[in-house]
BATOR-904881 format. One record per atom (N, C-alpha, C, CB): residue number from 1; x, y, z. Coordinates in steps of 0.02 Angstrom, whole numbers, plus 50000, padded with zeros to 5 digits. Glycine has a CB too. Example, Ala and Ser with C-alpha at 12.3 -4.5 7.8 and 13.67 -1.06 7.14 Angstrom:
% residues 2
<atom><nr>1</nr><u>50660</u><v>49716</v><w>50390</w></atom>
<atom><nr>1</nr><u>50615</u><v>49775</v><w>50390</w></atom>
<atom><nr>1</nr><u>50660</u><v>49835</v><w>50390</w></atom>
<atom><nr>1</nr><u>50565</u><v>49776</v><w>50452</w></atom>
<atom><nr>2</nr><u>50642</u><v>49888</v><w>50354</w></atom>
<atom><nr>2</nr><u>50684</u><v>49947</v><w>50357</w></atom>
<atom><nr>2</nr><u>50645</u><v>50002</v><w>50394</w></atom>
<atom><nr>2</nr><u>50704</u><v>49970</v><w>50286</w></atom>
//
This chain:
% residues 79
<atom><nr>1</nr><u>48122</u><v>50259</v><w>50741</w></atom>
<atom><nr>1</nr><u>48162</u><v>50320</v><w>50740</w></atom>
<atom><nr>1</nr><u>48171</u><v>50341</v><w>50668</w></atom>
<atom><nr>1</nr><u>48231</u><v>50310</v><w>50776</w></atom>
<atom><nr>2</nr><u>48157</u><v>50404</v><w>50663</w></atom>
<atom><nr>2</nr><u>48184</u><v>50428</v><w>50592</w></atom>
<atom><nr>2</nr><u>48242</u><v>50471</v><w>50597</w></atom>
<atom><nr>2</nr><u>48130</u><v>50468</v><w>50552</w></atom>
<atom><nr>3</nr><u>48271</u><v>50457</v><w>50556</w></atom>
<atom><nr>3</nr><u>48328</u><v>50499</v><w>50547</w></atom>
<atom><nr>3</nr><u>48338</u><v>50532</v><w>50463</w></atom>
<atom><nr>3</nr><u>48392</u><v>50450</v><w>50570</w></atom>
<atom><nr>4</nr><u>48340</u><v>50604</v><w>50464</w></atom>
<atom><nr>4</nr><u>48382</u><v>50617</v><w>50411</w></atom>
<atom><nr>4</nr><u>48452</u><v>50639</v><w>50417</w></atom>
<atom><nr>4</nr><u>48352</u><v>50657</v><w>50377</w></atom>
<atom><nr>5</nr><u>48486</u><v>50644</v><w>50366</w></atom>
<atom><nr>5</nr><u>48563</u><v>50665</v><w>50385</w></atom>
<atom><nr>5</nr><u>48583</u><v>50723</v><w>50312</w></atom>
<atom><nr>5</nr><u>48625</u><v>50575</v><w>50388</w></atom>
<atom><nr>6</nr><u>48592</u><v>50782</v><w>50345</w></atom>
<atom><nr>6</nr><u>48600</u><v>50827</v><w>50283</w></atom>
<atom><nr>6</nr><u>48686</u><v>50823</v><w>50281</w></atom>
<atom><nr>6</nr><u>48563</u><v>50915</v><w>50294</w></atom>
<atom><nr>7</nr><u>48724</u><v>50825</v><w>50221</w></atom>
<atom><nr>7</nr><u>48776</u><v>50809</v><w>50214</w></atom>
<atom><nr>7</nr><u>48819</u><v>50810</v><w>50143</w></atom>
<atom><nr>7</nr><u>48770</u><v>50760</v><w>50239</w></atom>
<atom><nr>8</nr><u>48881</u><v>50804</v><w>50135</w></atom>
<atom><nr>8</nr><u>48902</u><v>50805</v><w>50081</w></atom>
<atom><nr>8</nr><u>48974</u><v>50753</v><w>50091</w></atom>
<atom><nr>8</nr><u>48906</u><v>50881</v><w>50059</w></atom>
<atom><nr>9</nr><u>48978</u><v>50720</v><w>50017</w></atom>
<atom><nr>9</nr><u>49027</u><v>50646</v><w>50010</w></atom>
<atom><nr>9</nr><u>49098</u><v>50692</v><w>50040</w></atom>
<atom><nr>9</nr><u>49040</u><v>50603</v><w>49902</w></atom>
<atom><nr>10</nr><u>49116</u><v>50757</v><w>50011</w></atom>
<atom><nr>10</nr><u>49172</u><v>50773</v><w>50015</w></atom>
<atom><nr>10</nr><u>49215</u><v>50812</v><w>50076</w></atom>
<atom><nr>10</nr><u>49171</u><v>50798</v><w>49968</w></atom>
<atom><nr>11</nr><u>49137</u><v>50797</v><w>50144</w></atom>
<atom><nr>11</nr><u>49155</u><v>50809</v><w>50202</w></atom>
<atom><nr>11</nr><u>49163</u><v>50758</v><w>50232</w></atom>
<atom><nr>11</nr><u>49122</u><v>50846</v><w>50231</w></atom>
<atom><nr>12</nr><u>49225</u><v>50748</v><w>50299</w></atom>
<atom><nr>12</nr><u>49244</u><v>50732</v><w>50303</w></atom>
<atom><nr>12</nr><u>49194</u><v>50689</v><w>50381</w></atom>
<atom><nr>12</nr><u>49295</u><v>50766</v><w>50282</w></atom>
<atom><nr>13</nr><u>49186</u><v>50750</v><w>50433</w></atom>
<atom><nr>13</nr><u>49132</u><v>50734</v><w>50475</w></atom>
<atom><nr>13</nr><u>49063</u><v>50691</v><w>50453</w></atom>
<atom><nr>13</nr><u>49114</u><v>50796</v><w>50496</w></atom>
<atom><nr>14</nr><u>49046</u><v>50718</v><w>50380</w></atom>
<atom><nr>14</nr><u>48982</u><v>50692</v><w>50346</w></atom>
<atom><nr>14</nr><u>48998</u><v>50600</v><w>50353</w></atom>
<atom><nr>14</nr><u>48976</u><v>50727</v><w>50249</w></atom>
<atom><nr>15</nr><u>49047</u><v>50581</v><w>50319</w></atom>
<atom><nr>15</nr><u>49066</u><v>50530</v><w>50303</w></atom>
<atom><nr>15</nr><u>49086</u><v>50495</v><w>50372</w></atom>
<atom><nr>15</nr><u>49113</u><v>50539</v><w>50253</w></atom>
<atom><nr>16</nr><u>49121</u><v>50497</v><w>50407</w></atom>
<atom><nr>16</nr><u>49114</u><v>50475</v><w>50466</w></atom>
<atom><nr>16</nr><u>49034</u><v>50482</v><w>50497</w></atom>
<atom><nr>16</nr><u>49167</u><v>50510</v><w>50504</w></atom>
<atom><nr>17</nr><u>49009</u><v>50500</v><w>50517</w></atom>
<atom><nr>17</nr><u>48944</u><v>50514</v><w>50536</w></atom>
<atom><nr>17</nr><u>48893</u><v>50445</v><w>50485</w></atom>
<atom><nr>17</nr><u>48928</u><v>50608</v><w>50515</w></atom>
<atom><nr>18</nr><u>48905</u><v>50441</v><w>50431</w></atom>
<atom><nr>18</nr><u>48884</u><v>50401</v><w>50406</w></atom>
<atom><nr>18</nr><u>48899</u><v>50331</v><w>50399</w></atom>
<atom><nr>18</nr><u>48882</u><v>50422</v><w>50372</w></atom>
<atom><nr>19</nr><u>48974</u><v>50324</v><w>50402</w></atom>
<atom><nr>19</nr><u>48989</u><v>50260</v><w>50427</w></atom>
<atom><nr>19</nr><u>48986</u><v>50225</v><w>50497</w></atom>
<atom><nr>19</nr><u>49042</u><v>50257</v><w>50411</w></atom>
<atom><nr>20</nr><u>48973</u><v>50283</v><w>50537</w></atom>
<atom><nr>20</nr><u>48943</u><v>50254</v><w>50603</w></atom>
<atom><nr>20</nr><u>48862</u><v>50237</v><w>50614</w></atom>
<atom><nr>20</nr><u>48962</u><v>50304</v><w>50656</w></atom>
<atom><nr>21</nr><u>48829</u><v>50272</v><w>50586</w></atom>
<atom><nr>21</nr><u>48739</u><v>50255</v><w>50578</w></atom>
<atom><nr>21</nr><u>48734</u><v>50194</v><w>50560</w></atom>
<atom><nr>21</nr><u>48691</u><v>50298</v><w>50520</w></atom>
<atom><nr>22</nr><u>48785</u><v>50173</v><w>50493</w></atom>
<atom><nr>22</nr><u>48798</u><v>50130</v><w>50466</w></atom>
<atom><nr>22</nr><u>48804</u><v>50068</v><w>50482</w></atom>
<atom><nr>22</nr><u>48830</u><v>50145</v><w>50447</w></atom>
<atom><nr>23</nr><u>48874</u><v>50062</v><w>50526</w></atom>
<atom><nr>23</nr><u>48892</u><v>50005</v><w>50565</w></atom>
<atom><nr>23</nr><u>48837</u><v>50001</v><w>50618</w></atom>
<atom><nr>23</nr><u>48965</u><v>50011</v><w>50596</w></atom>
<atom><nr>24</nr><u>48807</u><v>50032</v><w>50645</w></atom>
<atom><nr>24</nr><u>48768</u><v>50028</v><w>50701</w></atom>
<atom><nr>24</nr><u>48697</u><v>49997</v><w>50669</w></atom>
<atom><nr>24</nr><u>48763</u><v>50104</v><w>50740</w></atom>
<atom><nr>25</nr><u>48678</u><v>49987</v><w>50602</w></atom>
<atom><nr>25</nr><u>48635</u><v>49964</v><w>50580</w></atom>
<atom><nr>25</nr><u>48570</u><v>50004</v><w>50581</w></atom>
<atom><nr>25</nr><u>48636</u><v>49912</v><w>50605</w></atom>
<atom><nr>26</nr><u>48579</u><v>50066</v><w>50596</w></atom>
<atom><nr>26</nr><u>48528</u><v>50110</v><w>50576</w></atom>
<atom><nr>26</nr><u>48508</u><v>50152</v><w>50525</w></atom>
<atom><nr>26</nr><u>48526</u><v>50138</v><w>50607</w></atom>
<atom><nr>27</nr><u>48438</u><v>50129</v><w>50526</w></atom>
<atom><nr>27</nr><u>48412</u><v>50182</v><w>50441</w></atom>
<atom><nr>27</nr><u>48403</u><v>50228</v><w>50444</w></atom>
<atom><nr>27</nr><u>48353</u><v>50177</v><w>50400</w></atom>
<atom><nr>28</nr><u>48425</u><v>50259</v><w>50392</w></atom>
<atom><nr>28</nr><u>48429</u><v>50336</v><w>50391</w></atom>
<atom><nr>28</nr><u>48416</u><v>50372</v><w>50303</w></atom>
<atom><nr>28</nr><u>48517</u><v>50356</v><w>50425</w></atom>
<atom><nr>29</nr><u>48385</u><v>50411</v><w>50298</w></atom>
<atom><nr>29</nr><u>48410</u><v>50468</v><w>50225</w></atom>
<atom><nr>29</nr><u>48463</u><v>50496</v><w>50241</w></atom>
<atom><nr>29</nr><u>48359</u><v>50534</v><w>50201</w></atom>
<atom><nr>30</nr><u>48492</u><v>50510</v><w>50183</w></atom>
<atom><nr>30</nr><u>48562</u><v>50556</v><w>50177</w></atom>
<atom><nr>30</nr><u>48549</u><v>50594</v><w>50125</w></atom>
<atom><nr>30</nr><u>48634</u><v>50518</v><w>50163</w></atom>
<atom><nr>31</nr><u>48530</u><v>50660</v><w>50138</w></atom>
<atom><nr>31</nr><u>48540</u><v>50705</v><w>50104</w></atom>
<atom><nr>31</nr><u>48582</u><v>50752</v><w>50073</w></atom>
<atom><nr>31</nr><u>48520</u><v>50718</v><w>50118</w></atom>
<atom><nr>32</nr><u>48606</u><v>50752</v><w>49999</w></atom>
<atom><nr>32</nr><u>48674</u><v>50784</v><w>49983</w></atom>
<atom><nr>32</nr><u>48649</u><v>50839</v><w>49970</w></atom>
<atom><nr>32</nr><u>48720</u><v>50757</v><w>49928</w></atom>
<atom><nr>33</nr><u>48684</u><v>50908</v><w>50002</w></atom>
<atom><nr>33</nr><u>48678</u><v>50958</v><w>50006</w></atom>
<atom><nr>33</nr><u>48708</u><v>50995</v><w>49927</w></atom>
<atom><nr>33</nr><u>48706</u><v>50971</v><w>50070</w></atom>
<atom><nr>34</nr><u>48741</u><v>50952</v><w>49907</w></atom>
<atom><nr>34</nr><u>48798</u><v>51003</v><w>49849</w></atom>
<atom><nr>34</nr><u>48717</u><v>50999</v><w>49795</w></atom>
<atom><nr>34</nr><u>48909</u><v>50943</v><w>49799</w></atom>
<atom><nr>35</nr><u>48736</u><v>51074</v><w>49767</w></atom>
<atom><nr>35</nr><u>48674</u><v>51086</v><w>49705</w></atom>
<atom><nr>35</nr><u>48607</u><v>51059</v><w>49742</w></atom>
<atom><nr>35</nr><u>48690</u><v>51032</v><w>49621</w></atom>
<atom><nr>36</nr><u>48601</u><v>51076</v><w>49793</w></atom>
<atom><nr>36</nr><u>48526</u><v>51041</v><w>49812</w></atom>
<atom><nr>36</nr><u>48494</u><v>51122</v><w>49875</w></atom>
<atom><nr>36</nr><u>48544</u><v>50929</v><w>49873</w></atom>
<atom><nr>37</nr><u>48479</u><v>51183</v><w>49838</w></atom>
<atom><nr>37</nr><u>48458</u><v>51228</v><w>49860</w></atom>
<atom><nr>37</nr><u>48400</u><v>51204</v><w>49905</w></atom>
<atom><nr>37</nr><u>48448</u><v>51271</v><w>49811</w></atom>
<atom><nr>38</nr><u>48354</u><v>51167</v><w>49909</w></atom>
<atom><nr>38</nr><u>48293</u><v>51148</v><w>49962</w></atom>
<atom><nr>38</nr><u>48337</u><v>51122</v><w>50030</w></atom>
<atom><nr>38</nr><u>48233</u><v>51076</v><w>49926</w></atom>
<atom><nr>39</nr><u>48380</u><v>51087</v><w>50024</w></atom>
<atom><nr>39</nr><u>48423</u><v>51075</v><w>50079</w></atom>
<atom><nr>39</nr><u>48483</u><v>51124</v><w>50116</w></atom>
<atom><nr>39</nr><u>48451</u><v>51022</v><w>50058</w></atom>
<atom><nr>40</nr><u>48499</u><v>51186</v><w>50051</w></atom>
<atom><nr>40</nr><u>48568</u><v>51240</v><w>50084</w></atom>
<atom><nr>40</nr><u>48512</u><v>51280</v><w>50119</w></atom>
<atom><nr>40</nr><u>48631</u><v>51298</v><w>50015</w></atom>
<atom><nr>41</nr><u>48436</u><v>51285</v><w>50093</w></atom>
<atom><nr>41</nr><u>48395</u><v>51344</v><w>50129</w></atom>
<atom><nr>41</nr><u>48367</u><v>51307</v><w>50201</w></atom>
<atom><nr>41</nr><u>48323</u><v>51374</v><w>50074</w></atom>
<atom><nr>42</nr><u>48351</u><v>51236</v><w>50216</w></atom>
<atom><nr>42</nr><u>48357</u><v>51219</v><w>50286</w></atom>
<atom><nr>42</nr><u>48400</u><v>51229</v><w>50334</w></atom>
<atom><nr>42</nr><u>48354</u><v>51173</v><w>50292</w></atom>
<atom><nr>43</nr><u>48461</u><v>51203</v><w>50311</w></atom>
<atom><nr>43</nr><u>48526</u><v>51218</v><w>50345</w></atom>
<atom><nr>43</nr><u>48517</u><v>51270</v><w>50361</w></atom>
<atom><nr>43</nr><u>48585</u><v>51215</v><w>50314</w></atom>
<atom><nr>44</nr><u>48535</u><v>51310</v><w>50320</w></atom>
<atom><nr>44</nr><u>48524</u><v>51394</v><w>50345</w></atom>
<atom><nr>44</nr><u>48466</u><v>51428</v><w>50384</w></atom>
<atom><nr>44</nr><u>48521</u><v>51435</v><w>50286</w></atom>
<atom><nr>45</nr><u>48426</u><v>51398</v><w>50385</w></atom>
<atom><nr>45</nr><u>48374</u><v>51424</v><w>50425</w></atom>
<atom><nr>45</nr><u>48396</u><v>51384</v><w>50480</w></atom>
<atom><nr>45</nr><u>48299</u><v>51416</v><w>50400</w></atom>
<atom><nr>46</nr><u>48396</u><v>51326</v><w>50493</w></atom>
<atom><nr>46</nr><u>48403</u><v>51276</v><w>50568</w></atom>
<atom><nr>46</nr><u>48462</u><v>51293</v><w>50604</w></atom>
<atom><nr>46</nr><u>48410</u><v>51190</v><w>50555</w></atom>
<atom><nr>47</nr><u>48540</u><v>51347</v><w>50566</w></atom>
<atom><nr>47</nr><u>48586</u><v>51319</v><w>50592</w></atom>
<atom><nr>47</nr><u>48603</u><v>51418</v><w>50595</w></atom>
<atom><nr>47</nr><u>48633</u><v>51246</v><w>50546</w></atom>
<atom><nr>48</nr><u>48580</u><v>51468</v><w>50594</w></atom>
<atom><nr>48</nr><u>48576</u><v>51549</v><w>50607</w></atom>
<atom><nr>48</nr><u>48600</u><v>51553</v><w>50539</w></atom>
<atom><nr>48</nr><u>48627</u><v>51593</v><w>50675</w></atom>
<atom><nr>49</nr><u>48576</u><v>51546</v><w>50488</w></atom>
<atom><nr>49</nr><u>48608</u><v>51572</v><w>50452</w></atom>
<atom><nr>49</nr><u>48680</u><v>51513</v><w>50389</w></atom>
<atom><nr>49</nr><u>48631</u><v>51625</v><w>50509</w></atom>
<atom><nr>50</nr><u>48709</u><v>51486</v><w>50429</w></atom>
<atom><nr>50</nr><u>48771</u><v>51459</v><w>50426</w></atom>
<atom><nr>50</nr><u>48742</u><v>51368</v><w>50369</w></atom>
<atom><nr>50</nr><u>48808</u><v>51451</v><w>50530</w></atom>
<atom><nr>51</nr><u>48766</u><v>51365</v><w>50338</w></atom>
<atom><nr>51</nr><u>48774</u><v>51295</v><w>50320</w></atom>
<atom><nr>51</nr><u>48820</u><v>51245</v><w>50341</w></atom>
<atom><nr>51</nr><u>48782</u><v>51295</v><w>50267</w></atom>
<atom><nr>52</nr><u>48802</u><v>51210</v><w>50414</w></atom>
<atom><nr>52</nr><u>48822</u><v>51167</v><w>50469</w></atom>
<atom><nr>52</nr><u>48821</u><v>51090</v><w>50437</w></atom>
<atom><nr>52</nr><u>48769</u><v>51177</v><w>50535</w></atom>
<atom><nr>53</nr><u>48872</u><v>51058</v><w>50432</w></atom>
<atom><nr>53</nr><u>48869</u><v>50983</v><w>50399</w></atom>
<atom><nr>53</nr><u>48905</u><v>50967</v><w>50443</w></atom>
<atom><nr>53</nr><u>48892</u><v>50962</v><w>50324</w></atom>
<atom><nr>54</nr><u>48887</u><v>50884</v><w>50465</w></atom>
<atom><nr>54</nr><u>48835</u><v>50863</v><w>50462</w></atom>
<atom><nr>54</nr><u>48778</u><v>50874</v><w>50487</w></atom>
<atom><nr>54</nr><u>48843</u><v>50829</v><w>50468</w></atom>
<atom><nr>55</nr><u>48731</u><v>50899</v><w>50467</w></atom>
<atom><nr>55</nr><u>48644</u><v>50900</v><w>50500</w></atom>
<atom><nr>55</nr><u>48591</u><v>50854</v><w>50500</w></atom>
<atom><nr>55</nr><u>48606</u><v>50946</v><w>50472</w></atom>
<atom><nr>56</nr><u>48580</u><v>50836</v><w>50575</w></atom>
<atom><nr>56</nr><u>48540</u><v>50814</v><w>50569</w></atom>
<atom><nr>56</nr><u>48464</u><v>50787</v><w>50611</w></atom>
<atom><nr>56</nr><u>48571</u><v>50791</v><w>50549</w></atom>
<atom><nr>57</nr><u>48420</u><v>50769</v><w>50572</w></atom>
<atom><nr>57</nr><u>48363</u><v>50771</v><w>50595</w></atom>
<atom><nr>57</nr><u>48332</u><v>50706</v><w>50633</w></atom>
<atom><nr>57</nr><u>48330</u><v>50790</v><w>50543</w></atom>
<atom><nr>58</nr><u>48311</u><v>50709</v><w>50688</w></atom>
<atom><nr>58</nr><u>48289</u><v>50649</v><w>50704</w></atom>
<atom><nr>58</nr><u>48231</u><v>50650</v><w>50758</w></atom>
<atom><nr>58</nr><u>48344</u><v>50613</v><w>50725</w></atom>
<atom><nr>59</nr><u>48193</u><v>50600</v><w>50725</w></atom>
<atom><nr>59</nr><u>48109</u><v>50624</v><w>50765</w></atom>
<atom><nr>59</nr><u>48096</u><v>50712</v><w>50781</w></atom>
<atom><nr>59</nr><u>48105</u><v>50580</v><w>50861</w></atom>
<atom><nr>60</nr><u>48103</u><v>50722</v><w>50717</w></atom>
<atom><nr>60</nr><u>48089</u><v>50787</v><w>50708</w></atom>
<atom><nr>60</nr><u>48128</u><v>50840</v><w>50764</w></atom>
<atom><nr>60</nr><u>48011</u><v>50791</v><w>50710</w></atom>
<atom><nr>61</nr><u>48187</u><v>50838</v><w>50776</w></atom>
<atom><nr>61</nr><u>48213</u><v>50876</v><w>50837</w></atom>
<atom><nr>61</nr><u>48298</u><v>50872</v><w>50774</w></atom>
<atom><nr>61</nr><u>48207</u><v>50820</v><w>50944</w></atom>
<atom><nr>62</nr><u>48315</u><v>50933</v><w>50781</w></atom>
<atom><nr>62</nr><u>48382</u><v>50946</v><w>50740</w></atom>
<atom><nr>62</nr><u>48443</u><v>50945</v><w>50787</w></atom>
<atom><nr>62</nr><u>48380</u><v>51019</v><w>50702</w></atom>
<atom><nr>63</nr><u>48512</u><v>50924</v><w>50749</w></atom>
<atom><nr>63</nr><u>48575</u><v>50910</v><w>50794</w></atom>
<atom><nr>63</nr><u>48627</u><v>50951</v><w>50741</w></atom>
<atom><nr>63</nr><u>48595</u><v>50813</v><w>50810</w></atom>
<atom><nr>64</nr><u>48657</u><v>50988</v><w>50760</w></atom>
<atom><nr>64</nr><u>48711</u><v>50993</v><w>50706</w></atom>
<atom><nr>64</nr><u>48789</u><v>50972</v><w>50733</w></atom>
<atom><nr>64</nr><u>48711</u><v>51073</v><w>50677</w></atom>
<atom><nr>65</nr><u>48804</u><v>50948</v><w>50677</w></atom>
<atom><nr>65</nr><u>48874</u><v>50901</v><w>50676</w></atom>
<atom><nr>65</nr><u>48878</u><v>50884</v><w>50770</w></atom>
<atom><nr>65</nr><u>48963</u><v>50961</v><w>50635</w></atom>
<atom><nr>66</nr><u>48861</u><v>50826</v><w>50781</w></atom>
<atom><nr>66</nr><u>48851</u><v>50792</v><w>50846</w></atom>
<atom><nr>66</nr><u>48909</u><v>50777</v><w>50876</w></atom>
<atom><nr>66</nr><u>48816</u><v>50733</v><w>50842</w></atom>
<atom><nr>67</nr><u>48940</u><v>50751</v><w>50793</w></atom>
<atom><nr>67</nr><u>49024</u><v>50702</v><w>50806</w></atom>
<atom><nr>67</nr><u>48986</u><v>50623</v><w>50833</w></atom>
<atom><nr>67</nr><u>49096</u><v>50750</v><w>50898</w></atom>
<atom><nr>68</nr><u>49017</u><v>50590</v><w>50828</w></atom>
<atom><nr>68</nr><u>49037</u><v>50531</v><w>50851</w></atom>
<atom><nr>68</nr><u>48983</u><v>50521</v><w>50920</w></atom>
<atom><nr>68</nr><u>49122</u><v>50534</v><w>50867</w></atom>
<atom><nr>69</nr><u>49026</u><v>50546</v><w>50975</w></atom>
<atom><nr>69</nr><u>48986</u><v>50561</v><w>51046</w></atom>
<atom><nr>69</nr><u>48918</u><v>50567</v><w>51037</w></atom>
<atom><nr>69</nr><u>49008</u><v>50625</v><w>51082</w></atom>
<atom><nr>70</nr><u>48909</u><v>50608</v><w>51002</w></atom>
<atom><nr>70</nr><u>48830</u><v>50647</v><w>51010</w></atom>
<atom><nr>70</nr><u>48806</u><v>50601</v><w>50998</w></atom>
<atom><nr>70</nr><u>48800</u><v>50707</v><w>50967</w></atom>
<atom><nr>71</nr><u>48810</u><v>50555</v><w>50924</w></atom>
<atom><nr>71</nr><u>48765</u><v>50491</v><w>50907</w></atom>
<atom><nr>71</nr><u>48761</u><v>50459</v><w>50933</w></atom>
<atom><nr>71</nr><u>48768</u><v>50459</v><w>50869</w></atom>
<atom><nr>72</nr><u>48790</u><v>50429</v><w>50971</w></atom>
<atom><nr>72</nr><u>48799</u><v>50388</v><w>51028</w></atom>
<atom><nr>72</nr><u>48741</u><v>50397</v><w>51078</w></atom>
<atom><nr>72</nr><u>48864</u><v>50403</v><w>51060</w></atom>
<atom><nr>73</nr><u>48740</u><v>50476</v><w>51097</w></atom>
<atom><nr>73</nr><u>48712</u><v>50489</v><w>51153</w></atom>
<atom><nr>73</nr><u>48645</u><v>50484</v><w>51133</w></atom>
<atom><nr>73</nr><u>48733</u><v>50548</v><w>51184</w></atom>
<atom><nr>74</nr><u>48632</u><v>50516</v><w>51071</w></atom>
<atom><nr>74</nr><u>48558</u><v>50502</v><w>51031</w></atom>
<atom><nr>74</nr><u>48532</u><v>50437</v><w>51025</w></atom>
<atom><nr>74</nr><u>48559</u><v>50522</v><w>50960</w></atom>
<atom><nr>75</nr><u>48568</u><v>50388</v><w>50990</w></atom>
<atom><nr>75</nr><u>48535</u><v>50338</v><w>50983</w></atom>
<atom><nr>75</nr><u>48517</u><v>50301</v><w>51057</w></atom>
<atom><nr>75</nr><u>48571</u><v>50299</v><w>50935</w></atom>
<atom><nr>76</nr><u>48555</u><v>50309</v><w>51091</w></atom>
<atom><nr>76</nr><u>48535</u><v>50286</v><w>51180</w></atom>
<atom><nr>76</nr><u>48474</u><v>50318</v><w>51189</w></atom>
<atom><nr>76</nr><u>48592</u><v>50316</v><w>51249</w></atom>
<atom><nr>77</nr><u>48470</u><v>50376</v><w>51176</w></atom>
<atom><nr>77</nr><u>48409</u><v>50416</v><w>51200</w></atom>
<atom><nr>77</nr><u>48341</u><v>50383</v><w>51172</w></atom>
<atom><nr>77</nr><u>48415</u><v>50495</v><w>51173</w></atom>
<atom><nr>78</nr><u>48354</u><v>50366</v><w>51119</w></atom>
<atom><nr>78</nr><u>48294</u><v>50342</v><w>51082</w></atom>
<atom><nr>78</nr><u>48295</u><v>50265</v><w>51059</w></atom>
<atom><nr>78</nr><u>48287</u><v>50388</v><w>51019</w></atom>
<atom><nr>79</nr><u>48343</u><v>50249</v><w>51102</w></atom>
<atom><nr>79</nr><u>48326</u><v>50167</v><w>51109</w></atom>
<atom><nr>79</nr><u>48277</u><v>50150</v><w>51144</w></atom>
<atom><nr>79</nr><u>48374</u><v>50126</v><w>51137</w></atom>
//
């Protein structure tokens, strides 16, 4: 499974989201969005427009901000 995770330290969802991939022992990139224009112009294209954190990518299929639940439901999916 690949995962990327578009995101920033000073969100709050981001950081949770990351400490759960985390504990769950899965690898992932984390991409920081702050000053990183190649990543605010994905967002914005993947999410109408809007810069949606946390985003993210996995086996090439996009999720925005899942929460908690969603990851859950993902990583089951692709267990």
């Amino acid at each position: 499974m690949k995962i990327k995770m578009y995101g920033a330290d000073w969100c709050p969802d981001c950081r949770n989201a990351k400490s759960f991939l985390e504990s769950k022992g899965v690898k992932f990139e984390y991409i920081i969005i702050t000053d990183n224009d190649d990543a605010i112009e994905f967002l914005e294209r993947v999410n109408n427009g809007k810069r949606i954190i946390p985003t993210l990518v996995v086996d090439g299929e996009t999720h925005t901000n899942p929460g908690i639940n969603g990851l859950m439901k993902i990583l089951e999916n692709k267990a």
